[in-house]
C-alpha atoms as a printed R data frame, in Angstrom:
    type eleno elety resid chain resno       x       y       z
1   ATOM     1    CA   UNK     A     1 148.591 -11.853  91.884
2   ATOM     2    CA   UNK     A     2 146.607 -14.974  93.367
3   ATOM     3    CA   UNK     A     3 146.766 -14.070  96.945
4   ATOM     4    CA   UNK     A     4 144.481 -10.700  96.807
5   ATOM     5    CA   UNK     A     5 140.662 -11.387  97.872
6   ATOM     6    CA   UNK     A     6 137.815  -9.577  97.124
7   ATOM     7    CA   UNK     A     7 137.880  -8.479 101.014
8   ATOM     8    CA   UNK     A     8 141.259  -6.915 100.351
9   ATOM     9    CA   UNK     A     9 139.229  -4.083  98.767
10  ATOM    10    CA   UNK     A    10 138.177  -1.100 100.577
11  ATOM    11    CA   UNK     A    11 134.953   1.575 100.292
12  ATOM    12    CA   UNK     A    12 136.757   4.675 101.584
13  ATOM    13    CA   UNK     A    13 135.078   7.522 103.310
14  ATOM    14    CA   UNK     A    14 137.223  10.452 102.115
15  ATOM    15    CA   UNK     A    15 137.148  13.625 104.098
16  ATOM    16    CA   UNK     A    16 134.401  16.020 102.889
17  ATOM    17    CA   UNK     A    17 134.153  19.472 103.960
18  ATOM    18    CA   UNK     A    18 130.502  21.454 103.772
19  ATOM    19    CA   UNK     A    19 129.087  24.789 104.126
20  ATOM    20    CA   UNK     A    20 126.225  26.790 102.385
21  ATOM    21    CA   UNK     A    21 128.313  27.705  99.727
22  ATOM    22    CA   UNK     A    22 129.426  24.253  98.390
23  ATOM    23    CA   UNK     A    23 131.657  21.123  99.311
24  ATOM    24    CA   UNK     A    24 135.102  20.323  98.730
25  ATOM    25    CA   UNK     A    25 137.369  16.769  99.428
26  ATOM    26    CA   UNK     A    26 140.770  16.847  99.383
27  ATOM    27    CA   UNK     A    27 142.735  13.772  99.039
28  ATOM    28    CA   UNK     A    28 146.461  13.493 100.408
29  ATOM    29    CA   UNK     A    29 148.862  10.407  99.657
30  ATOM    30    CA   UNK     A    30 150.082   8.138 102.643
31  ATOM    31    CA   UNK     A    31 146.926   9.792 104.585
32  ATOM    32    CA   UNK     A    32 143.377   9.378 102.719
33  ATOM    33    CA   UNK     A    33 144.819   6.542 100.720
34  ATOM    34    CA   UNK     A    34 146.952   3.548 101.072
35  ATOM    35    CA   UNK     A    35 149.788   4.249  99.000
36  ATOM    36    CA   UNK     A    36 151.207   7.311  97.421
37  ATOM    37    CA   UNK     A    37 149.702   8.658  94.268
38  ATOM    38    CA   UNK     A    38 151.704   8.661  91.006
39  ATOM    39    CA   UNK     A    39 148.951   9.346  88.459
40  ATOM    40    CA   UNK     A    40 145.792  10.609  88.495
41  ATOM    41    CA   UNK     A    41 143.766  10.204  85.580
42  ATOM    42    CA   UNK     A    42 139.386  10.673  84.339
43  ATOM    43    CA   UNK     A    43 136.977   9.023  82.573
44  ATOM    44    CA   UNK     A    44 134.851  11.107  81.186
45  ATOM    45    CA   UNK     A    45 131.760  11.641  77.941
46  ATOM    46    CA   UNK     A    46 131.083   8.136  78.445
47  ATOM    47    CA   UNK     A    47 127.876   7.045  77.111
48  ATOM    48    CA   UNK     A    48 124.851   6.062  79.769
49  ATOM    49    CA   UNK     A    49 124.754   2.792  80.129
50  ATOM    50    CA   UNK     A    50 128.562   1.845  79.073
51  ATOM    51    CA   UNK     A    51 131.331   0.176  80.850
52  ATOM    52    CA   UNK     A    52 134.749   0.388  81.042
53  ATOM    53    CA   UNK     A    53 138.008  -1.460  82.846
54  ATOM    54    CA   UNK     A    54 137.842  -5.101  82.085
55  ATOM    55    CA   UNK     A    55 141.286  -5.538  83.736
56  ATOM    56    CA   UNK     A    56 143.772  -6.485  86.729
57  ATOM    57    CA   UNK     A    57 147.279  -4.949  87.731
58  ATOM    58    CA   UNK     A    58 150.083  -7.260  88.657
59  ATOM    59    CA   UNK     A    59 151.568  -4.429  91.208
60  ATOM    60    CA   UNK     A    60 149.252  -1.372  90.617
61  ATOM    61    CA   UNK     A    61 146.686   0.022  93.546
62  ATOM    62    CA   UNK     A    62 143.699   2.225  92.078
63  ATOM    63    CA   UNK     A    63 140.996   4.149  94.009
64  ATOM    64    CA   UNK     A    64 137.844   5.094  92.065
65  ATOM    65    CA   UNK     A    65 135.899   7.705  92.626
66  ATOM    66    CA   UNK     A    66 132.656   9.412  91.007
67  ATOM    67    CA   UNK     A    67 133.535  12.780  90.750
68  ATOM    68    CA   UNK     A    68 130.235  13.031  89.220
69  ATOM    69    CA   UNK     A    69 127.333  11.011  88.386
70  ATOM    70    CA   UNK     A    70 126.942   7.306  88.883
71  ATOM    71    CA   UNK     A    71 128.390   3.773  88.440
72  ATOM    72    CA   UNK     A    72 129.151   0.201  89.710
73  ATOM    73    CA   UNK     A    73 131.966  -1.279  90.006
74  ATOM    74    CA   UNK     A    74 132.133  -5.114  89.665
75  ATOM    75    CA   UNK     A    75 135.132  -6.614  91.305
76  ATOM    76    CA   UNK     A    76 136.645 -10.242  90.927
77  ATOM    77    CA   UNK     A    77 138.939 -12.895  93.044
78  ATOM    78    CA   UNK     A    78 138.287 -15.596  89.928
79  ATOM    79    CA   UNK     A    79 136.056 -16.828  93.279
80  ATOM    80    CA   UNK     A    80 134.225 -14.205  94.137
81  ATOM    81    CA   UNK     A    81 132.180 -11.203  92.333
82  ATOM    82    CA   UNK     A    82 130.826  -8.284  94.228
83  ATOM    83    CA   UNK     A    83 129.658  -4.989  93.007
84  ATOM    84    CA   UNK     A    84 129.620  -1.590  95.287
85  ATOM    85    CA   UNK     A    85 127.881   1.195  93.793
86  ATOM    86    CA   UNK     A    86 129.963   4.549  93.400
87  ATOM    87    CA   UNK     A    87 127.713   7.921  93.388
88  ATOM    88    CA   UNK     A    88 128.873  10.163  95.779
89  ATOM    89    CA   UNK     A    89 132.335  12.161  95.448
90  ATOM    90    CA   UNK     A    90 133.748  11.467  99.130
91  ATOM    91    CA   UNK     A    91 133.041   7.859  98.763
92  ATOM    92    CA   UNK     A    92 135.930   5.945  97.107
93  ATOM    93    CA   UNK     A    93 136.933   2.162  96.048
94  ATOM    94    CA   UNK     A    94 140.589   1.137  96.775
95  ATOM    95    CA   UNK     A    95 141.479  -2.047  94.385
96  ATOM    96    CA   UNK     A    96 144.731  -3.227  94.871
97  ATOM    97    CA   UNK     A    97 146.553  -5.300  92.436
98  ATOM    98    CA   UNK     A    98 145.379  -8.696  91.698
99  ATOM    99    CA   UNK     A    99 141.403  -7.637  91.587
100 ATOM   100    CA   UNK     A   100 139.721  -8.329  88.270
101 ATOM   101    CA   UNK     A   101 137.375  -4.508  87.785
102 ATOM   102    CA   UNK     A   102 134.621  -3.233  85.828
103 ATOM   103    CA   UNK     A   103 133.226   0.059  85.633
104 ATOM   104    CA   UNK     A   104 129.696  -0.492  84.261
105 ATOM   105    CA   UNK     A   105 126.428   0.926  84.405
106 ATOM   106    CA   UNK     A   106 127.006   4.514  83.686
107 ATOM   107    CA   UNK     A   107 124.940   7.158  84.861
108 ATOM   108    CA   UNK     A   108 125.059  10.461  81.626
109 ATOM   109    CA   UNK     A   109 127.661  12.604  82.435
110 ATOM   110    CA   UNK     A   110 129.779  10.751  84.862
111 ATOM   111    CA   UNK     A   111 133.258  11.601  85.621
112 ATOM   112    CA   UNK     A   112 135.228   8.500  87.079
113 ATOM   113    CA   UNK     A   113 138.498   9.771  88.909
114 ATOM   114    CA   UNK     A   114 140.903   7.556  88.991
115 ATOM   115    CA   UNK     A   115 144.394   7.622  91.436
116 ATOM   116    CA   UNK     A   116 147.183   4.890  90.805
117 ATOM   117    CA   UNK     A   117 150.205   4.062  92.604
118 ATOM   118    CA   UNK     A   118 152.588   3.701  89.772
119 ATOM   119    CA   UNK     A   119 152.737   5.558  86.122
120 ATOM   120    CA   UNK     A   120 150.973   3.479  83.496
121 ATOM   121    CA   UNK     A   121 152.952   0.337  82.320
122 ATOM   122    CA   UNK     A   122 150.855  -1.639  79.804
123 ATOM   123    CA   UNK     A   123 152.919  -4.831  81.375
124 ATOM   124    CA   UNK     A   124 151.356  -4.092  84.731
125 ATOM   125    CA   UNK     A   125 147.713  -4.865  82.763
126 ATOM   126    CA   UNK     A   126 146.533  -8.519  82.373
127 ATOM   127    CA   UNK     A   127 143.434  -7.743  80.220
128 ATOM   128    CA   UNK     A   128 142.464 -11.763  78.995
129 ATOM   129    CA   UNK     A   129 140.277 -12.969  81.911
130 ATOM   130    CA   UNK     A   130 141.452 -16.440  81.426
131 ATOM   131    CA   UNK     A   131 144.889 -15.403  81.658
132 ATOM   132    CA   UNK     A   132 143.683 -13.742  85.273
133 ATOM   133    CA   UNK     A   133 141.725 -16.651  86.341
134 ATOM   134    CA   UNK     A   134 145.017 -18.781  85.165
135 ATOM   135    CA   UNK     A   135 147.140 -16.741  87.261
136 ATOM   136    CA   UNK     A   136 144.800 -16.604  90.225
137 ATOM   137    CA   UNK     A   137 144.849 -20.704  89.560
138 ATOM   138    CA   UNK     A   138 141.357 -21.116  89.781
């Protein structure tokens, strides 16, 4: 877990296809993302203003997106802190494991999409920041 950086994360441009009638993405394993997807999951009826996450995987990749509506997403080395802004539905944040996140600052009526690479584990979450930042030996 202590070797991923902050830099290791990745704003994705996801393919986005337009006409008059509407837009659509489409996002394929092993080619919009790096990894294959095992679960996708939402966050959804979240209150404006809330946050979520609070967490790091020991081997889990995620890539957030806002499928609708707005958030940040604050991100964490146990050096360095950096938050990228998620509101547009072909723009997506790839977090691989090791990465301390927060989804805050929620937008009404935001839908945050969320794509793993493995099924959910609750041994794959450390959720005590001082257990991360022990881990991370800071």
């Amino acid at each position: 877990m202590n070797k991923m950086k902050i830099e290791d994360c990745a704003l994705l441009t996801l393919p986005r296809h337009s006409e008059r009638s509407g837009s659509l993405t489409a996002i394929e394993s092993g080619r919009h993302l790096p990894f294959e997807i095992a679960r996708v999951f939402y966050l959804y009826d979240i209150p404006g203003g809330e946050s979520r996450g609070g967490h790091a995987h020991y081997e889990c990749h995620q890539v957030l997106v806002a499928a609708s509506g707005a958030f940040d997403v604050k991100i964490d080395d146990g050096i360095s802190k950096k938050i990228y802004r998620l509101d547009r539905p072909y723009f997506a944040l790839h977090i691989p494991p090791g990465i301390w996140a927060e989804e805050i600052s929620f937008s009404s009526g935001s839908i945050c999409l969320v794509l793993t690479s493995h099924l959910f584990e609750e041994a794959d979450y450390c959720r005590d920041y001082m257990q991360f930042l022990k881990l991370k030996k800071v």
